[in-house]
C-alpha positions as CSV (number, residue, x, y, z in Angstrom):
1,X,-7.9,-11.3,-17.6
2,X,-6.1,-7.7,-18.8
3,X,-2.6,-7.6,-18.8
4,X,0.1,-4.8,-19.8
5,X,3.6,-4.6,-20.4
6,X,5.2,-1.5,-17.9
7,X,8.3,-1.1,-17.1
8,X,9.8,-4.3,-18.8
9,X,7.0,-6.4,-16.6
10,X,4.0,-8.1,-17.2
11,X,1.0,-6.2,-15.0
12,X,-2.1,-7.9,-14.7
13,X,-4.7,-5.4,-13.8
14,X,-8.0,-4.4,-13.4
15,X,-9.7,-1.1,-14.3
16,X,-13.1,-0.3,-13.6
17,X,-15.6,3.0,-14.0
18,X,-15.1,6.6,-16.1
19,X,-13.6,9.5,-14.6
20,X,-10.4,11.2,-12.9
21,X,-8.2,8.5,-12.8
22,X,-7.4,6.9,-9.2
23,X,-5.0,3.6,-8.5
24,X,-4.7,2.0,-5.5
25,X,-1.5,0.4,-4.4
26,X,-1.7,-2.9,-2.5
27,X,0.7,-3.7,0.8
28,X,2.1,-7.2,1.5
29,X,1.0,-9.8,-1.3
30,X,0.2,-6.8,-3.9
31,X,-2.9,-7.9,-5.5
32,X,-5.6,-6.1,-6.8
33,X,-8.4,-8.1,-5.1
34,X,-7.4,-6.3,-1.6
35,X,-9.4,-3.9,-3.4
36,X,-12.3,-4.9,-4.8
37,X,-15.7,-3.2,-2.8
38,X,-13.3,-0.2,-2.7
39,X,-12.9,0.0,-6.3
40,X,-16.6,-1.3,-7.2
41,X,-17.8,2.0,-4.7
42,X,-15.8,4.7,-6.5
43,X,-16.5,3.4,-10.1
44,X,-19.3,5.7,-10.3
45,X,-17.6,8.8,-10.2
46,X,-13.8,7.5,-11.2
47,X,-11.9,5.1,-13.4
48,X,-10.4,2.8,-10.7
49,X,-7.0,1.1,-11.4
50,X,-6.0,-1.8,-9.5
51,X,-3.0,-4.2,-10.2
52,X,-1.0,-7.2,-9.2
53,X,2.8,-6.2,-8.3
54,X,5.3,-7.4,-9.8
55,X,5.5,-11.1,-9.5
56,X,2.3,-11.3,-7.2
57,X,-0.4,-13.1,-7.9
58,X,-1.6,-12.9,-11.5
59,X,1.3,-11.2,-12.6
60,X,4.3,-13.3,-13.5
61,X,7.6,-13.5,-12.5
62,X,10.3,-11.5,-14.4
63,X,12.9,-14.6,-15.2
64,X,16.2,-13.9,-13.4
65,X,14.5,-11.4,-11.5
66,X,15.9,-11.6,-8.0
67,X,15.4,-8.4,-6.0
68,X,12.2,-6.2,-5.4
69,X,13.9,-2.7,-4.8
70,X,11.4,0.1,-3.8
71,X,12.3,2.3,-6.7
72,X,11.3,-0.4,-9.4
73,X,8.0,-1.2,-7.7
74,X,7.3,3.0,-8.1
75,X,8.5,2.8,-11.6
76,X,6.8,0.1,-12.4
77,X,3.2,1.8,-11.4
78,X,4.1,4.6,-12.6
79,X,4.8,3.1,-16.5
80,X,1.8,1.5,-15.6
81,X,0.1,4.8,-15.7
82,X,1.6,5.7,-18.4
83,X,0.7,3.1,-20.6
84,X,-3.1,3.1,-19.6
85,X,-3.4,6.8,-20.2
86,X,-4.5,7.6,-16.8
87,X,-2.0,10.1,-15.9
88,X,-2.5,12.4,-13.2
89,X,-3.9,10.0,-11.1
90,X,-4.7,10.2,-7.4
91,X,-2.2,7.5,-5.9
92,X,-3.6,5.4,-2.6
93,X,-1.1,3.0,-1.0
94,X,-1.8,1.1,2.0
95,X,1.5,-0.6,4.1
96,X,4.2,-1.6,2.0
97,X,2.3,-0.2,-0.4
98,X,2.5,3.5,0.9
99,X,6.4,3.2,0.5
100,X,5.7,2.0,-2.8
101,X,4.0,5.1,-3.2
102,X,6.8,7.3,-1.7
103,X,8.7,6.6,-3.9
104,X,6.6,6.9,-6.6
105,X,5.8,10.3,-5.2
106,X,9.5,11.6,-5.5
107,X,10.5,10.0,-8.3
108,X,7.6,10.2,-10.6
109,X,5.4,13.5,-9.3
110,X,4.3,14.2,-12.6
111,X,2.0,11.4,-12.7
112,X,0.1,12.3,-9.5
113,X,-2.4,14.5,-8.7
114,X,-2.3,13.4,-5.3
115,X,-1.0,11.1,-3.2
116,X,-3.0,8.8,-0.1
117,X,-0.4,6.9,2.6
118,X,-2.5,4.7,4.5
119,X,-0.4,3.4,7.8
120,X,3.2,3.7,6.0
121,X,5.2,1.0,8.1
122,X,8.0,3.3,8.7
123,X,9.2,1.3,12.0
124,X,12.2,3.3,12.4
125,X,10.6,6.4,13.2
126,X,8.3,5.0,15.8
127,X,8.7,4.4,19.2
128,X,7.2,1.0,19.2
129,X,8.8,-0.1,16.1
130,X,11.8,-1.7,17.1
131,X,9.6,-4.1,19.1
132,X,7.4,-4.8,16.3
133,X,10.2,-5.9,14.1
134,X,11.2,-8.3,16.8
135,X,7.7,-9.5,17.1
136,X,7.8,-9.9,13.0
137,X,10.8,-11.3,12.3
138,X,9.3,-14.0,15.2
139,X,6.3,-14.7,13.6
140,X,7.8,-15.3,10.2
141,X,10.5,-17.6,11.9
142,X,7.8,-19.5,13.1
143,X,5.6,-19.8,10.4
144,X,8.6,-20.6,7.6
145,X,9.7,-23.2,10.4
146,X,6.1,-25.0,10.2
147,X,5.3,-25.2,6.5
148,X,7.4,-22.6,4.5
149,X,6.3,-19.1,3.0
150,X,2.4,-20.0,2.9
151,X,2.4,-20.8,6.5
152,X,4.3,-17.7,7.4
153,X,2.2,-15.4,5.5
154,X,-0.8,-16.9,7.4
155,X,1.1,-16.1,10.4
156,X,2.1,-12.6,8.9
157,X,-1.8,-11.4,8.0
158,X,-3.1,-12.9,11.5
159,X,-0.5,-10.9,13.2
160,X,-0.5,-7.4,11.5
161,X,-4.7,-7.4,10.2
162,X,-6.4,-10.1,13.1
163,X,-7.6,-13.4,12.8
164,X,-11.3,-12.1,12.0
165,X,-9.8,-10.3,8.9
166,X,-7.8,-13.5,7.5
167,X,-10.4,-15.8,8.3
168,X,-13.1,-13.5,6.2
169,X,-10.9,-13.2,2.9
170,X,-12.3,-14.7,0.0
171,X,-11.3,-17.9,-0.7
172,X,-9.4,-17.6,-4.1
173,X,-7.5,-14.6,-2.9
174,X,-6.5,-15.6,0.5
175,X,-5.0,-18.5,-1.5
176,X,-3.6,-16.2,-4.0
177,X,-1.6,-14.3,-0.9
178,X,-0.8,-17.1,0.6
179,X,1.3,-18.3,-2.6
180,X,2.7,-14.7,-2.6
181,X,4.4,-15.5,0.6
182,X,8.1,-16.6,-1.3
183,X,8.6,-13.2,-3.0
184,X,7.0,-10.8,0.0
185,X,9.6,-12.9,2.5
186,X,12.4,-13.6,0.0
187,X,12.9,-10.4,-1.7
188,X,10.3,-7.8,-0.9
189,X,10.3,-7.6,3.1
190,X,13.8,-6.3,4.0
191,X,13.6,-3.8,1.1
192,X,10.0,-2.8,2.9
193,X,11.8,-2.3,6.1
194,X,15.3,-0.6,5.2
195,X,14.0,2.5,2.9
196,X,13.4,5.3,4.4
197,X,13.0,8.7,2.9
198,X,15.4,11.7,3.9
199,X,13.7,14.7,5.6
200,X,15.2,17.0,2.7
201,X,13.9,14.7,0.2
202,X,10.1,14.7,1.8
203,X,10.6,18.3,2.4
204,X,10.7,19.5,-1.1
205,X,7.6,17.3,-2.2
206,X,5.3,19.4,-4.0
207,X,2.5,16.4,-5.0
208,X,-0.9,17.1,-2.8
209,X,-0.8,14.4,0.0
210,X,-3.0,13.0,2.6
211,X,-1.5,10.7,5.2
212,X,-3.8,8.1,7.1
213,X,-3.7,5.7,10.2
214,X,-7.1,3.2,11.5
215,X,-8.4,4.6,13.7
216,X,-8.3,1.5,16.2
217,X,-4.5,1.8,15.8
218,X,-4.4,5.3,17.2
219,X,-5.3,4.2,20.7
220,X,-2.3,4.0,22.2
221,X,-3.2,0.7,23.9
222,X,-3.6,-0.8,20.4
223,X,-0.8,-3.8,19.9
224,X,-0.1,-1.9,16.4
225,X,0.1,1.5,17.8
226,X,3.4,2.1,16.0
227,X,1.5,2.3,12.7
228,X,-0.3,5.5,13.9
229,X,3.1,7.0,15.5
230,X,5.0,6.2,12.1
231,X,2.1,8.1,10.1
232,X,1.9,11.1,11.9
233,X,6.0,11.3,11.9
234,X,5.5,11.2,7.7
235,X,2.5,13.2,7.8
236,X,4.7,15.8,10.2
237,X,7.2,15.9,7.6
238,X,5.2,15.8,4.4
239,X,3.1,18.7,5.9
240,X,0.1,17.0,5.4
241,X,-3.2,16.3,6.7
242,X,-3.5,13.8,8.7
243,X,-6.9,11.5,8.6
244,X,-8.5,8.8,10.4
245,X,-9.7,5.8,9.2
246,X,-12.2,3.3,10.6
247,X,-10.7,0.1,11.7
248,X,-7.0,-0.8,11.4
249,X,-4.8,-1.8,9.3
250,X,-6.8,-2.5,6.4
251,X,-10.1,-0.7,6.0
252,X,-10.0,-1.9,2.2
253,X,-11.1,-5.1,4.3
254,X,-12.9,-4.5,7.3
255,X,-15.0,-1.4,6.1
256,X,-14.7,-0.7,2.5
257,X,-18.1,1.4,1.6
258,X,-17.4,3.6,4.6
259,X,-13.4,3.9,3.4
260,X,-14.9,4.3,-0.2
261,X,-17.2,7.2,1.2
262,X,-14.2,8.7,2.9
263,X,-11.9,9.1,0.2
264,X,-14.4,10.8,-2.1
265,X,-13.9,13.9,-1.4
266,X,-10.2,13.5,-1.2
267,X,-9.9,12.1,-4.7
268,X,-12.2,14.9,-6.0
269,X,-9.9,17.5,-4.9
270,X,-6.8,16.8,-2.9
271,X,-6.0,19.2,0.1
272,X,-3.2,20.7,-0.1
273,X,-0.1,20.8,2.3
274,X,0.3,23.9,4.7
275,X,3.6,24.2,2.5
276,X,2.1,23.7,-0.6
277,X,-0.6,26.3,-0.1
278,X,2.1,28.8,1.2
């Protein structure tokens, strides 16, 4: 089990492979074993980084630590960087994680070499967002009402990844997420759902970035259509690409080898913006 000090935090993480350095940024729950076939796939041709987020999993909980505010989440991965020797890295963040990564992207550009936002939950910007919230902030209520965080995390992954993908996690880390539920609902969510990048700010990014939706969530009859409209809002003002993956929500999950194959490419060389090539 490796660990690190970054950013006055204990990091558990896992590194795998030689090469151009790549980290991968997990969503809700923020451990490294989202990633695992991903990062096994790619270790042939780079040095994979994967981590627990602060206070997730195998990475302990800061004492007196009592908020989870986007900006130390970036600055924590980005010390983690740091302190590996892996900087530039190309930077893949998948839900929660791709604000994470946002962040990280304007606060921290010179550790990047490019930057990967897989569905962004920017509910705000989409026209189906407001409902999801409502449909959200339901399914928590019910799930902390029948048996606290861990039951309302359950409910949480059913609802926004299906009950095929919950019921296929592996055992010791769907019971790892499950016991991440407490932090995710007591001090990561709201932060998740209020930030929101200015226009300005995303306008005078200058990191190369890629921005990503499942490809089941693009039909607009999918239940979690809003993902797809909120990533092509950021990739519209990013001026980036725009790619699709297969699946949903989590491709890390439900088709890792063929999201593995997908990336390759991109983390060889990232394409660059219409604005950044101008």
């Amino acid at each position: 089990m490796a660990t690190i000090e970054a950013n006055g935090t204990t990091l558990y993480y896992e590194r795998r492979g030689e090469g151009p350095s790549v980290v991968f940024i997990s969503g809700a729950t923020g451990d490294a074993g989202h990633w695992t076939e991903v990062a096994d796939a790619l270790a042939d041709e780079f040095t994979v980084l994967t981590y627990d987020r602060r206070a997730n999993s195998r990475s302990p909980r800061p004492e007196g630590w009592d908020a989870a505010p986007i900006d130390e989440q970036a600055d924590d991965a980005a010390d983690l960087l740091r302190a590996l020797d892996l900087v530039p890295a190309v930077a893949y963040g998948n839900s929660s994680g791709a604000i994470i990564l946002t962040s990280l992207t304007l606060r921290h550009p010179e550790v990047l070499r490019g930057a990967i936002f897989h569905e962004p939950p920017y509910a705000a910007v989409a026209a189906g967002g407001e409902a999801a919230g409502a449909q959200l902030q339901a399914v928590v209520e019910q799930g902390m009402a029948q048996g606290g965080p861990p039951v309302a995390m359950e409910r949480f992954l059913r609802w926004v990844a299906g009950d095929e993908v919950f019921e296929a996690l592996d055992d010791d880390l769907r019971t790892r997420m499950l016991g991440n539920g407490e932090v995710f609902f007591g001090l990561e969510l709201a932060d998740v759902m209020s930030y929101l990048p200015g226009e300005a700010e995303l306008a005078e990014v200058g990191v190369p970035c890629v921005v990503a939706a499942g490809a089941d969530n693009c039909d607009p009859a999918s239940r979690h259509h809003w993902f797809c409209e909120a990533s092509r809002w950021f990739a519209d003002k990013l001026d980036a690409p725009f790619i699709e993956t297969p699946g949903a929500h989590v491709p890390q999950v439900t088709h890792p080898r063929a999201l593995a194959e997908m990336l390759r490419p991109i983390l060889r060389k990232p394409p660059e913006s219409a604005r950044a090539g101008a």
